[in-house]
Backbone as XML, in Angstrom:
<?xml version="1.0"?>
<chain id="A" units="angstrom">
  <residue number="1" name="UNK">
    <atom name="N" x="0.837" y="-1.186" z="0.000"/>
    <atom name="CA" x="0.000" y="0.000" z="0.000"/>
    <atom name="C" x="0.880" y="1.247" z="0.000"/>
  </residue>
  <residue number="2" name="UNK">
    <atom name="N" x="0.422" y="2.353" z="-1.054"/>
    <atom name="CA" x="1.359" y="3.341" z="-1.348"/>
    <atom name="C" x="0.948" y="4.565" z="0.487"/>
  </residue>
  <residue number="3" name="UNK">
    <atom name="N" x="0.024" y="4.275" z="0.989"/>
    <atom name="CA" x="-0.838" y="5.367" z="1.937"/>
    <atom name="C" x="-1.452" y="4.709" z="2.805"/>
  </residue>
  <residue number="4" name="UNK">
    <atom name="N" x="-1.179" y="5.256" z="4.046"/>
    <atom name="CA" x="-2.291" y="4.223" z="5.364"/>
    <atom name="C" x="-3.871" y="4.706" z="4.403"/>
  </residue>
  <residue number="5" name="UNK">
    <atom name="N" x="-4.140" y="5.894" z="4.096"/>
    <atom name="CA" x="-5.329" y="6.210" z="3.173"/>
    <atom name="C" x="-5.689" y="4.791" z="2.123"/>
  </residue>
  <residue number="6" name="UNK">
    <atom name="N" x="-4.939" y="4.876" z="1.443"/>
    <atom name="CA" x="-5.173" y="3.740" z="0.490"/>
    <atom name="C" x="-5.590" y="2.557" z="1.164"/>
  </residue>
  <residue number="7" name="UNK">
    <atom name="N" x="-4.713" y="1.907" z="2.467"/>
    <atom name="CA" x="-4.782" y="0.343" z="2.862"/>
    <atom name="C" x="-6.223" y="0.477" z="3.430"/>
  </residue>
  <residue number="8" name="UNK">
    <atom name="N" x="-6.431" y="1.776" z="4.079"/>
    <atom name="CA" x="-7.888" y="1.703" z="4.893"/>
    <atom name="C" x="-8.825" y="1.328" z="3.751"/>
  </residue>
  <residue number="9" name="UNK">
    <atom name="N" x="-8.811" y="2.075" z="2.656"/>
    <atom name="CA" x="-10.316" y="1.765" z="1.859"/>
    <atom name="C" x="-10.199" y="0.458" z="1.689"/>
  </residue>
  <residue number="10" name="UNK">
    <atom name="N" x="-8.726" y="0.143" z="1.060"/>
    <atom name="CA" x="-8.820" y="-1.548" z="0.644"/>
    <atom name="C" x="-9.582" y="-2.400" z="1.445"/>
  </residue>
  <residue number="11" name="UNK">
    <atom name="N" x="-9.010" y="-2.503" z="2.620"/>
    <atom name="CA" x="-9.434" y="-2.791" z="3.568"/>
    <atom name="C" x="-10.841" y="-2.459" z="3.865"/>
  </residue>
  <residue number="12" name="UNK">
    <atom name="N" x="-11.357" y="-1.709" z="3.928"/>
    <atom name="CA" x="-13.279" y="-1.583" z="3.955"/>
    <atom name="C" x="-13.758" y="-2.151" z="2.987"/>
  </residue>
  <residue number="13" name="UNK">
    <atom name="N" x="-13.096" y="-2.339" z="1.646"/>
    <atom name="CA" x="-13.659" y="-2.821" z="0.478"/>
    <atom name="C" x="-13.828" y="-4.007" z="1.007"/>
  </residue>
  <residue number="14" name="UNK">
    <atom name="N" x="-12.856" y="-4.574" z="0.878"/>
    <atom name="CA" x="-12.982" y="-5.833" z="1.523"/>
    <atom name="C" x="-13.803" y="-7.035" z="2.562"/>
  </residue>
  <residue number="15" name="UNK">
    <atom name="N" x="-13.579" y="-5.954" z="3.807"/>
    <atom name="CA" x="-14.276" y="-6.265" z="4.958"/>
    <atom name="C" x="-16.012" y="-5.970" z="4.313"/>
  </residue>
  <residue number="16" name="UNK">
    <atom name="N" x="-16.150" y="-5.058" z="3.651"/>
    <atom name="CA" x="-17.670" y="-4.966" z="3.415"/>
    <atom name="C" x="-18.244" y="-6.137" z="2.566"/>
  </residue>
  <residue number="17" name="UNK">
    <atom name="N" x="-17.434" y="-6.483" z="1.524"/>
    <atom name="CA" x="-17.647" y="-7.775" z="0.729"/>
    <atom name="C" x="-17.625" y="-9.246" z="1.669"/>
  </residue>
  <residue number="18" name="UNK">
    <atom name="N" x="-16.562" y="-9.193" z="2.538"/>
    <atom name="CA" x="-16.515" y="-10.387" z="3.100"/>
    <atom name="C" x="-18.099" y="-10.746" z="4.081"/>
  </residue>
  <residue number="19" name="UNK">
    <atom name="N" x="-18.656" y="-9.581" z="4.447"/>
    <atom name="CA" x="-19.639" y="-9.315" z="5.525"/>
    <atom name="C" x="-20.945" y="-9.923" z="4.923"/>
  </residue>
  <residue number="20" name="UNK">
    <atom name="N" x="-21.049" y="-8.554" z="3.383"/>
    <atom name="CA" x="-22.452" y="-9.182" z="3.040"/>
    <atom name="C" x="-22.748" y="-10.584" z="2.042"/>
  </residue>
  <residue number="21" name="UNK">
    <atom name="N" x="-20.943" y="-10.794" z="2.092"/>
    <atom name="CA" x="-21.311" y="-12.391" z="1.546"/>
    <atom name="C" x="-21.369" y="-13.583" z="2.699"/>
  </residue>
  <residue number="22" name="UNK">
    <atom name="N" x="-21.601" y="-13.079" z="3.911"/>
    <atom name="CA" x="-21.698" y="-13.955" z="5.130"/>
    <atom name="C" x="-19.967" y="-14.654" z="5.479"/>
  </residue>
  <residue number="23" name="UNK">
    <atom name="N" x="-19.264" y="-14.168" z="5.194"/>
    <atom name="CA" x="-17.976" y="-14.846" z="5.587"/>
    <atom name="C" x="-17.767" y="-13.838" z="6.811"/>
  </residue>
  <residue number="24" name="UNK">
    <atom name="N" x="-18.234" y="-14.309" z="8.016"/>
    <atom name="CA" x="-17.822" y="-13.170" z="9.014"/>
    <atom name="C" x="-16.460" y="-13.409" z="9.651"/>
  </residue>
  <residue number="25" name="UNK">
    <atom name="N" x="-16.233" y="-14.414" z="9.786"/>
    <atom name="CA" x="-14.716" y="-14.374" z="10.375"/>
    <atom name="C" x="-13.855" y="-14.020" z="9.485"/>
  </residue>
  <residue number="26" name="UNK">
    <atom name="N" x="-13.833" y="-13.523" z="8.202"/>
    <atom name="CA" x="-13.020" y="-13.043" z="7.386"/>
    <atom name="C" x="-13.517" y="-11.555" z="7.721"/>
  </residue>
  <residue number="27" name="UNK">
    <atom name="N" x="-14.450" y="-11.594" z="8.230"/>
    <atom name="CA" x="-15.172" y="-9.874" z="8.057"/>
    <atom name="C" x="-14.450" y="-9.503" z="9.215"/>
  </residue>
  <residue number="28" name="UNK">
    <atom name="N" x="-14.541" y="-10.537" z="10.477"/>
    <atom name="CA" x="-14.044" y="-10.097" z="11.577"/>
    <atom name="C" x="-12.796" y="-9.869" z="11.950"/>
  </residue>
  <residue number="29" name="UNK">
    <atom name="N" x="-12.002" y="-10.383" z="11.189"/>
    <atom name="CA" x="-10.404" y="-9.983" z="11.342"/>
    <atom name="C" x="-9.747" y="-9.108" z="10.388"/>
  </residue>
  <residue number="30" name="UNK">
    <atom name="N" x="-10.539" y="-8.684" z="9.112"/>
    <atom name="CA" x="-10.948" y="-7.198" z="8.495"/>
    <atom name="C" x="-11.094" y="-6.237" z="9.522"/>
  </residue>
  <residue number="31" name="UNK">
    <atom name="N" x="-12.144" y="-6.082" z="10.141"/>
    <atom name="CA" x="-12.424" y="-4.870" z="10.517"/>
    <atom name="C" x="-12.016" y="-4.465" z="12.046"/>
  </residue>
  <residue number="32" name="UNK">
    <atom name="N" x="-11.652" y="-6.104" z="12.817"/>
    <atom name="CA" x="-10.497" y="-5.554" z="13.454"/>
    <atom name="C" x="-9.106" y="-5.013" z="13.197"/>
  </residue>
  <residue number="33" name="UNK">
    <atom name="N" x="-8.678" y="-5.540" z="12.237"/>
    <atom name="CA" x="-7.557" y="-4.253" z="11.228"/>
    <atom name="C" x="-7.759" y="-2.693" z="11.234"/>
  </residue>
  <residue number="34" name="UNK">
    <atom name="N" x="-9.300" y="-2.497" z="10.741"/>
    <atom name="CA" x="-9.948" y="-1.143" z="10.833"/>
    <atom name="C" x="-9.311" y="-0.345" z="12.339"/>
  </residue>
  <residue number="35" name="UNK">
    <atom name="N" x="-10.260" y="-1.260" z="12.753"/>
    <atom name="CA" x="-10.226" y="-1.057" z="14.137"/>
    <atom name="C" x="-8.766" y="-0.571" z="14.943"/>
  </residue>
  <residue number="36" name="UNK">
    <atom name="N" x="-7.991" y="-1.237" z="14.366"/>
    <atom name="CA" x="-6.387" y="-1.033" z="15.398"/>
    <atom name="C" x="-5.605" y="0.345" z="14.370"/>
  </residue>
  <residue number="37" name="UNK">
    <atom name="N" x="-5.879" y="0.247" z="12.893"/>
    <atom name="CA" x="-5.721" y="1.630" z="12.264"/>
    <atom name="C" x="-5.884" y="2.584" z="12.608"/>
  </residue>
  <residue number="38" name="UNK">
    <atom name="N" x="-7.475" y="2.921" z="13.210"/>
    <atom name="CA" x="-8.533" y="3.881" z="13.593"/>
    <atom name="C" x="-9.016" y="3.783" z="14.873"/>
  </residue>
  <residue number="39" name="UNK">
    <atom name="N" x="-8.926" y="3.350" z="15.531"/>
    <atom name="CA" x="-9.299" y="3.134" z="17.164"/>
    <atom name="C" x="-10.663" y="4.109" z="16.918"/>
  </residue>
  <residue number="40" name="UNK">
    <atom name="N" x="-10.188" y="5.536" z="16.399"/>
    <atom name="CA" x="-11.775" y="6.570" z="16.869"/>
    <atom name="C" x="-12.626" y="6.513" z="16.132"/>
  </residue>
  <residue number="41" name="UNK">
    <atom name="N" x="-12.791" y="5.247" z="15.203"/>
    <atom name="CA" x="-13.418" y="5.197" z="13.945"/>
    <atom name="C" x="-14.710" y="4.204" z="14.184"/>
  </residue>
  <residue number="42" name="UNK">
    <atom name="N" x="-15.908" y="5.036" z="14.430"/>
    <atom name="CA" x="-16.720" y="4.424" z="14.603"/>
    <atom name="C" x="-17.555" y="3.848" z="14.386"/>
  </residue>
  <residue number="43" name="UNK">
    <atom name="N" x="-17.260" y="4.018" z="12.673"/>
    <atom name="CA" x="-18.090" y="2.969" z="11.799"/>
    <atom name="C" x="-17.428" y="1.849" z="11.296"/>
  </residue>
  <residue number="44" name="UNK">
    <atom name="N" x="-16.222" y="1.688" z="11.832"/>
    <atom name="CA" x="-15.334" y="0.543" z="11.730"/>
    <atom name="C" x="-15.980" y="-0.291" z="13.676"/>
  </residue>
  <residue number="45" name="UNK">
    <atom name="N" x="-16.098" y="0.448" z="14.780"/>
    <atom name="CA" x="-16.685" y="-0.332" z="15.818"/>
    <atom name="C" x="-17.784" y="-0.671" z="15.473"/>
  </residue>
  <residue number="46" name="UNK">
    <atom name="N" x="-18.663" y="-0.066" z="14.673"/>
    <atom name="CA" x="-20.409" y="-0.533" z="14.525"/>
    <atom name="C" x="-20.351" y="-1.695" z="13.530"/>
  </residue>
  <residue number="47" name="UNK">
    <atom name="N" x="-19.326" y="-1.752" z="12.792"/>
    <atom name="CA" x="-19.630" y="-2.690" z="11.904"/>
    <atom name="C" x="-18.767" y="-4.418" z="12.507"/>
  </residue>
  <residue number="48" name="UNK">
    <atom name="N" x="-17.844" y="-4.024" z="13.169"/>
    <atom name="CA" x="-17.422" y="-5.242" z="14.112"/>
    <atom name="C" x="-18.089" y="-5.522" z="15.228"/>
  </residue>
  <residue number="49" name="UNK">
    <atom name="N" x="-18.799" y="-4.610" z="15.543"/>
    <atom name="CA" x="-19.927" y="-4.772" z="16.969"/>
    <atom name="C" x="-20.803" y="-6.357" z="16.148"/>
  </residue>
  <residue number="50" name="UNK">
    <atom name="N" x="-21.070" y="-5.490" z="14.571"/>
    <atom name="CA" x="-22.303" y="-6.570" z="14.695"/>
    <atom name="C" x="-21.722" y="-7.668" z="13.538"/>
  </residue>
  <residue number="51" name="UNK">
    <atom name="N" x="-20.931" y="-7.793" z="13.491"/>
    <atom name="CA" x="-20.026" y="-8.958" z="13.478"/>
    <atom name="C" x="-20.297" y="-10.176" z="13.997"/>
  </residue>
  <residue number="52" name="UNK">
    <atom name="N" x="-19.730" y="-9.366" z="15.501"/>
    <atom name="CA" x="-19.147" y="-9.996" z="16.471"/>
    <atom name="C" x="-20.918" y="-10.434" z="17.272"/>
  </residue>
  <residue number="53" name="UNK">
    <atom name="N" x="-22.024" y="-9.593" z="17.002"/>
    <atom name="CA" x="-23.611" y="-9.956" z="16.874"/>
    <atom name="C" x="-24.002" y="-11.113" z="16.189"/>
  </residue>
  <residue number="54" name="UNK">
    <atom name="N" x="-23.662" y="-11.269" z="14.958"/>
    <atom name="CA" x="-24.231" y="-12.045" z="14.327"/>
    <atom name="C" x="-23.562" y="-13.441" z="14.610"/>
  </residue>
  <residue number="55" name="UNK">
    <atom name="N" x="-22.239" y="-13.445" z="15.209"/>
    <atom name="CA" x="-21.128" y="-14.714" z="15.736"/>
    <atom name="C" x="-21.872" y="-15.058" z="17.180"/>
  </residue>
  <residue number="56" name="UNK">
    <atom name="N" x="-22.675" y="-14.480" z="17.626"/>
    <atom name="CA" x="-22.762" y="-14.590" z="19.046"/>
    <atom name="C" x="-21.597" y="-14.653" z="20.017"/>
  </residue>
  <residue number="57" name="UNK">
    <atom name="N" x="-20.898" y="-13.908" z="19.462"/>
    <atom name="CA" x="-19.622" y="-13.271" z="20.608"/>
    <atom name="C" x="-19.916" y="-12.365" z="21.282"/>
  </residue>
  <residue number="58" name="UNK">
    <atom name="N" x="-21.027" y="-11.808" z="22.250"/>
    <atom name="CA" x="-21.717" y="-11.208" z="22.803"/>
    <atom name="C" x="-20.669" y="-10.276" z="23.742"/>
  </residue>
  <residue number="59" name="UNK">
    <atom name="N" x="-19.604" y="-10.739" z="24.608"/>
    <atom name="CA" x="-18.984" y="-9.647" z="24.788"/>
    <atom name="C" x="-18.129" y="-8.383" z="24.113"/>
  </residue>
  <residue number="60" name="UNK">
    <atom name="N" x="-17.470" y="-9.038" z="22.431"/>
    <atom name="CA" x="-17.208" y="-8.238" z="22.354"/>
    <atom name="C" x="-18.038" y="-7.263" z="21.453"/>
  </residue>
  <residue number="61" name="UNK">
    <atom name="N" x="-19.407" y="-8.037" z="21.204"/>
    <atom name="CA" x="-20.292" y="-6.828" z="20.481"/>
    <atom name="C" x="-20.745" y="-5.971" z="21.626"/>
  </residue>
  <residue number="62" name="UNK">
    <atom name="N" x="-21.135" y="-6.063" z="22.886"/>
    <atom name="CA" x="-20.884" y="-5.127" z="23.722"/>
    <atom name="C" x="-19.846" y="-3.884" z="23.732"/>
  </residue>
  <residue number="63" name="UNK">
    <atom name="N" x="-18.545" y="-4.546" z="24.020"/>
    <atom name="CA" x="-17.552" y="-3.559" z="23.936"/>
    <atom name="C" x="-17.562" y="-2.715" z="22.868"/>
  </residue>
  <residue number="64" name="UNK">
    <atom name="N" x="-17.740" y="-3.202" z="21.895"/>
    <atom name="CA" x="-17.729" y="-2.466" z="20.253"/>
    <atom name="C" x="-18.775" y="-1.319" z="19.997"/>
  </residue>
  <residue number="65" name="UNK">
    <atom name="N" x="-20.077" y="-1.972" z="20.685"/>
    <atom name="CA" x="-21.162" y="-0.785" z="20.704"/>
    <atom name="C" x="-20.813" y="0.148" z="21.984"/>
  </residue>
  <residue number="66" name="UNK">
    <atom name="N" x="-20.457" y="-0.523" z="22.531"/>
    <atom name="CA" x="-19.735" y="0.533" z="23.791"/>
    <atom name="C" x="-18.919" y="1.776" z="23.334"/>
  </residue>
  <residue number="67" name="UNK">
    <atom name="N" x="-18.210" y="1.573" z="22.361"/>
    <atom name="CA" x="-16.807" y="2.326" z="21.663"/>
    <atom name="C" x="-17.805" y="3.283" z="20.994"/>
  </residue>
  <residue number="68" name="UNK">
    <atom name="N" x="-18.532" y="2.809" z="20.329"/>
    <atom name="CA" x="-19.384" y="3.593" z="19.051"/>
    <atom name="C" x="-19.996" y="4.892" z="19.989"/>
  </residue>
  <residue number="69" name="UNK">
    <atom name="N" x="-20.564" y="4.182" z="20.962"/>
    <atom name="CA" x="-21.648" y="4.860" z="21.979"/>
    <atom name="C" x="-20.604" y="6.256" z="22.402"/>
  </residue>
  <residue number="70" name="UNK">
    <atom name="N" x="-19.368" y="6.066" z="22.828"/>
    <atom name="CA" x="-18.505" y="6.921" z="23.241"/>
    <atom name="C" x="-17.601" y="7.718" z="22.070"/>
  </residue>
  <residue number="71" name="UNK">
    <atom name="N" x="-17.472" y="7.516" z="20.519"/>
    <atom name="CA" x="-17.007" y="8.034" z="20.208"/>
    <atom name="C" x="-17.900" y="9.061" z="19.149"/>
  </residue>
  <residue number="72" name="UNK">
    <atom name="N" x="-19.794" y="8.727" z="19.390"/>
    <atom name="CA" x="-20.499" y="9.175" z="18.811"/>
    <atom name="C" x="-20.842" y="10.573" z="19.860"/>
  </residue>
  <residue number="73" name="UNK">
    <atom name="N" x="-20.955" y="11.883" z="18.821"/>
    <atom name="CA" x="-21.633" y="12.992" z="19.338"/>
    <atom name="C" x="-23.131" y="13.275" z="19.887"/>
  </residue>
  <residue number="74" name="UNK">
    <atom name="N" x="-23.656" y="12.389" z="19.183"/>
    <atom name="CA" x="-25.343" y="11.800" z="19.086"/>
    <atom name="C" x="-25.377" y="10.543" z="19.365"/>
  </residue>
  <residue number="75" name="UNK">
    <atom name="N" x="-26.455" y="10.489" z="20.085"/>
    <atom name="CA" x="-26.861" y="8.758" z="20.773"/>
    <atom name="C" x="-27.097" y="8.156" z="19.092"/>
  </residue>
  <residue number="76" name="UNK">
    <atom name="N" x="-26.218" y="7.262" z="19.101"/>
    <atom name="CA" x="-26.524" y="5.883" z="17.631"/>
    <atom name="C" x="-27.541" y="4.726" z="18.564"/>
  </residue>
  <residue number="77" name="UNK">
    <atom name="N" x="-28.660" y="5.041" z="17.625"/>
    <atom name="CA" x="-29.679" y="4.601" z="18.333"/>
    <atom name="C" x="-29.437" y="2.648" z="17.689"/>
  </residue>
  <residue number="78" name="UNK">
    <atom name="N" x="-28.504" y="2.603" z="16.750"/>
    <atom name="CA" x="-28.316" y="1.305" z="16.478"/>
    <atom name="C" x="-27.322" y="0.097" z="17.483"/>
  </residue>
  <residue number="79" name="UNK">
    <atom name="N" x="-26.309" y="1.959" z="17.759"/>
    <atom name="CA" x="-25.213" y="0.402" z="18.405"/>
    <atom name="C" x="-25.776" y="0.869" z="20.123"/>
  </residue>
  <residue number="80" name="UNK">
    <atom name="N" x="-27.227" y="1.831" z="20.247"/>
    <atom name="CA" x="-27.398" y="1.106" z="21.770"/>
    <atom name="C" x="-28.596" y="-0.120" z="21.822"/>
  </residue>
  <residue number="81" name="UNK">
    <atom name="N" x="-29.568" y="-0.022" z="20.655"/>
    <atom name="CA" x="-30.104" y="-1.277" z="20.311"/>
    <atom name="C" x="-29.269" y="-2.420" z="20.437"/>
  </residue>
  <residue number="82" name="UNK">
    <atom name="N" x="-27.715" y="-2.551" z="20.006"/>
    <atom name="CA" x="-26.696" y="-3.755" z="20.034"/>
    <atom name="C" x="-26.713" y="-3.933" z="20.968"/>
  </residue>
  <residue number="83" name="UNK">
    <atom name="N" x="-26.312" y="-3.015" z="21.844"/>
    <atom name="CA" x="-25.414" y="-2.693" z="22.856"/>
    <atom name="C" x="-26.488" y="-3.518" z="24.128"/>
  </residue>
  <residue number="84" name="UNK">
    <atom name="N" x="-27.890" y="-3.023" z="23.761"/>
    <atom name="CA" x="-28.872" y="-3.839" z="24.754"/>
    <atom name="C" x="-29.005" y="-5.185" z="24.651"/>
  </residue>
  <residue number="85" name="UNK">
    <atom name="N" x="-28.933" y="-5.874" z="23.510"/>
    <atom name="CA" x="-29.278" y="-7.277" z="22.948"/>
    <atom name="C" x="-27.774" y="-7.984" z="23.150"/>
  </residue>
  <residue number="86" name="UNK">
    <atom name="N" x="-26.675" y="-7.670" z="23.286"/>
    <atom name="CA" x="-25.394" y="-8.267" z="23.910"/>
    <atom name="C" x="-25.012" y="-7.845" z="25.389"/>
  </residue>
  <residue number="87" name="UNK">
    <atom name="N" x="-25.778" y="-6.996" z="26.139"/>
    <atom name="CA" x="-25.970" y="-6.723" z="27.186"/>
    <atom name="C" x="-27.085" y="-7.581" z="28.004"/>
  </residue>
  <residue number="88" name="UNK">
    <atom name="N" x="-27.909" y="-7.729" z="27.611"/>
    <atom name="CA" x="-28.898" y="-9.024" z="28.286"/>
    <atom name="C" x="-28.175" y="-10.455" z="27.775"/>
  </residue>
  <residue number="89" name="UNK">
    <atom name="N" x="-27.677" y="-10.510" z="26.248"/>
    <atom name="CA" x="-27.244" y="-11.590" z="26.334"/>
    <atom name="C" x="-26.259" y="-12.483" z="27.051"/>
  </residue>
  <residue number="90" name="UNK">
    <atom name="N" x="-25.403" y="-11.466" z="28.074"/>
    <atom name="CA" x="-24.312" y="-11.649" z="28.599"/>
    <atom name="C" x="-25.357" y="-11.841" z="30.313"/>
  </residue>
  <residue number="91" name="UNK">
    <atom name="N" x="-26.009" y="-10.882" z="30.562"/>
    <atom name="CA" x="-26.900" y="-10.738" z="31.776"/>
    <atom name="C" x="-25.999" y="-9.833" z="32.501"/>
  </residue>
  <residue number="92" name="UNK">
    <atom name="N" x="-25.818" y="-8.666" z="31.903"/>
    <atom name="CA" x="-25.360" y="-7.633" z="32.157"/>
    <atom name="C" x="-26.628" y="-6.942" z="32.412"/>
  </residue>
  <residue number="93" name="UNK">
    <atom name="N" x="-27.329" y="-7.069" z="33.645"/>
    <atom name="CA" x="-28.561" y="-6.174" z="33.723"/>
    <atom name="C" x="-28.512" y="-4.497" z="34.121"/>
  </residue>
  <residue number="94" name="UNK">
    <atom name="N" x="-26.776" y="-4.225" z="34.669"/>
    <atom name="CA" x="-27.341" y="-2.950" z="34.649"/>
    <atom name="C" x="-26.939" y="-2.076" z="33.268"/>
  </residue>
  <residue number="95" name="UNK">
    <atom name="N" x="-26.430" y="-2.763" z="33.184"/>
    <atom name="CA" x="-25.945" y="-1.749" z="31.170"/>
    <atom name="C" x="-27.066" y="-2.069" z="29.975"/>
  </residue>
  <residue number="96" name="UNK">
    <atom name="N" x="-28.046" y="-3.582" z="30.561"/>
    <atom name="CA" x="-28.939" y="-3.812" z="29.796"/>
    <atom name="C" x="-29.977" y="-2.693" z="30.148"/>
  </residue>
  <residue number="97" name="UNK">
    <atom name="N" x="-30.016" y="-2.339" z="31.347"/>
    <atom name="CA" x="-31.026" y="-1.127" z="31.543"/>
    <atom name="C" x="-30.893" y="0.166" z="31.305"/>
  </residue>
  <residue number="98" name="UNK">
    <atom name="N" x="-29.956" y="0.238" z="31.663"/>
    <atom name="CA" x="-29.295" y="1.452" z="30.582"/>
    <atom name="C" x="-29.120" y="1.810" z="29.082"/>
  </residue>
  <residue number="99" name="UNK">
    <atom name="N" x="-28.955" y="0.573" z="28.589"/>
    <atom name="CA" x="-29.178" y="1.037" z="26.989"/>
    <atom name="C" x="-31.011" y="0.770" z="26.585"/>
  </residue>
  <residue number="100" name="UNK">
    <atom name="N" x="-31.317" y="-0.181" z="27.261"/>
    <atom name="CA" x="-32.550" y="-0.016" z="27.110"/>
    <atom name="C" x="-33.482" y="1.045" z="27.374"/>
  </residue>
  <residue number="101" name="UNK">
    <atom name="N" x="-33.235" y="1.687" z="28.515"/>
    <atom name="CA" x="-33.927" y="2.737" z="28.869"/>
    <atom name="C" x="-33.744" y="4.305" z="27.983"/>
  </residue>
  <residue number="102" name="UNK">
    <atom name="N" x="-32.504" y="3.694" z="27.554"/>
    <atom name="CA" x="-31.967" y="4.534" z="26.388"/>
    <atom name="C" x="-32.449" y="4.751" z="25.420"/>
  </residue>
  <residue number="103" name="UNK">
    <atom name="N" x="-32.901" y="3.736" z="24.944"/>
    <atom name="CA" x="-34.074" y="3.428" z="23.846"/>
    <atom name="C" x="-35.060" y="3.463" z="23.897"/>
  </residue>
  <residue number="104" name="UNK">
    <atom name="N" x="-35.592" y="4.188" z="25.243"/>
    <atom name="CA" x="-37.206" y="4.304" z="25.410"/>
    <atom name="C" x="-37.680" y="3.134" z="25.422"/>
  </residue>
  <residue number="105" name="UNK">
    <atom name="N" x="-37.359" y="2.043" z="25.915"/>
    <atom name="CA" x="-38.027" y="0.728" z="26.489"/>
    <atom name="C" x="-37.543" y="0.547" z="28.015"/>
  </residue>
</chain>
Protein backbone atom coordinates (compact mmCIF):
# COMPACT_ATOMS: atom_id res chain seq x y z
CA UNK A 1 0.00 0.00 0.00
CA UNK A 2 1.36 3.34 -1.35
CA UNK A 3 -0.84 5.37 1.94
CA UNK A 4 -2.29 4.22 5.36
CA UNK A 5 -5.33 6.21 3.17
CA UNK A 6 -5.17 3.74 0.49
CA UNK A 7 -4.78 0.34 2.86
CA UNK A 8 -7.89 1.70 4.89
CA UNK A 9 -10.32 1.77 1.86
CA UNK A 10 -8.82 -1.55 0.64
CA UNK A 11 -9.43 -2.79 3.57
CA UNK A 12 -13.28 -1.58 3.95
CA UNK A 13 -13.66 -2.82 0.48
CA UNK A 14 -12.98 -5.83 1.52
CA UNK A 15 -14.28 -6.26 4.96
CA UNK A 16 -17.67 -4.97 3.42
CA UNK A 17 -17.65 -7.78 0.73
CA UNK A 18 -16.52 -10.39 3.10
CA UNK A 19 -19.64 -9.32 5.52
CA UNK A 20 -22.45 -9.18 3.04
CA UNK A 21 -21.31 -12.39 1.55
CA UNK A 22 -21.70 -13.95 5.13
CA UNK A 23 -17.98 -14.85 5.59
CA UNK A 24 -17.82 -13.17 9.01
CA UNK A 25 -14.72 -14.37 10.37
CA UNK A 26 -13.02 -13.04 7.39
CA UNK A 27 -15.17 -9.87 8.06
CA UNK A 28 -14.04 -10.10 11.58
CA UNK A 29 -10.40 -9.98 11.34
CA UNK A 30 -10.95 -7.20 8.50
CA UNK A 31 -12.42 -4.87 10.52
CA UNK A 32 -10.50 -5.55 13.45
CA UNK A 33 -7.56 -4.25 11.23
CA UNK A 34 -9.95 -1.14 10.83
CA UNK A 35 -10.23 -1.06 14.14
CA UNK A 36 -6.39 -1.03 15.40
CA UNK A 37 -5.72 1.63 12.26
CA UNK A 38 -8.53 3.88 13.59
CA UNK A 39 -9.30 3.13 17.16
CA UNK A 40 -11.78 6.57 16.87
CA UNK A 41 -13.42 5.20 13.94
CA UNK A 42 -16.72 4.42 14.60
CA UNK A 43 -18.09 2.97 11.80
CA UNK A 44 -15.33 0.54 11.73
CA UNK A 45 -16.68 -0.33 15.82
CA UNK A 46 -20.41 -0.53 14.53
CA UNK A 47 -19.63 -2.69 11.90
CA UNK A 48 -17.42 -5.24 14.11
CA UNK A 49 -19.93 -4.77 16.97
CA UNK A 50 -22.30 -6.57 14.69
CA UNK A 51 -20.03 -8.96 13.48
CA UNK A 52 -19.15 -10.00 16.47
CA UNK A 53 -23.61 -9.96 16.87
CA UNK A 54 -24.23 -12.04 14.33
CA UNK A 55 -21.13 -14.71 15.74
CA UNK A 56 -22.76 -14.59 19.05
CA UNK A 57 -19.62 -13.27 20.61
CA UNK A 58 -21.72 -11.21 22.80
CA UNK A 59 -18.98 -9.65 24.79
CA UNK A 60 -17.21 -8.24 22.35
CA UNK A 61 -20.29 -6.83 20.48
CA UNK A 62 -20.88 -5.13 23.72
CA UNK A 63 -17.55 -3.56 23.94
CA UNK A 64 -17.73 -2.47 20.25
CA UNK A 65 -21.16 -0.79 20.70
CA UNK A 66 -19.73 0.53 23.79
CA UNK A 67 -16.81 2.33 21.66
CA UNK A 68 -19.38 3.59 19.05
CA UNK A 69 -21.65 4.86 21.98
CA UNK A 70 -18.51 6.92 23.24
CA UNK A 71 -17.01 8.03 20.21
CA UNK A 72 -20.50 9.18 18.81
CA UNK A 73 -21.63 12.99 19.34
CA UNK A 74 -25.34 11.80 19.09
CA UNK A 75 -26.86 8.76 20.77
CA UNK A 76 -26.52 5.88 17.63
CA UNK A 77 -29.68 4.60 18.33
CA UNK A 78 -28.32 1.30 16.48
CA UNK A 79 -25.21 0.40 18.40
CA UNK A 80 -27.40 1.11 21.77
CA UNK A 81 -30.10 -1.28 20.31
CA UNK A 82 -26.70 -3.76 20.03
CA UNK A 83 -25.41 -2.69 22.86
CA UNK A 84 -28.87 -3.84 24.75
CA UNK A 85 -29.28 -7.28 22.95
CA UNK A 86 -25.39 -8.27 23.91
CA UNK A 87 -25.97 -6.72 27.19
CA UNK A 88 -28.90 -9.02 28.29
CA UNK A 89 -27.24 -11.59 26.33
CA UNK A 90 -24.31 -11.65 28.60
CA UNK A 91 -26.90 -10.74 31.78
CA UNK A 92 -25.36 -7.63 32.16
CA UNK A 93 -28.56 -6.17 33.72
CA UNK A 94 -27.34 -2.95 34.65
CA UNK A 95 -25.95 -1.75 31.17
CA UNK A 96 -28.94 -3.81 29.80
CA UNK A 97 -31.03 -1.13 31.54
CA UNK A 98 -29.29 1.45 30.58
CA UNK A 99 -29.18 1.04 26.99
CA UNK A 100 -32.55 -0.02 27.11
CA UNK A 101 -33.93 2.74 28.87
CA UNK A 102 -31.97 4.53 26.39
CA UNK A 103 -34.07 3.43 23.85
CA UNK A 104 -37.21 4.30 25.41
CA UNK A 105 -38.03 0.73 26.49
Amino acid sequence: MDTPGEEIRELQQRAGAAYESGRLDEAKQLYGRLVELRPDGDAFHFRLALVHKYLREWPQALAHNLRVLELSDERDEGAGWNAGIAATAIGDWMQARRQWGDCGI
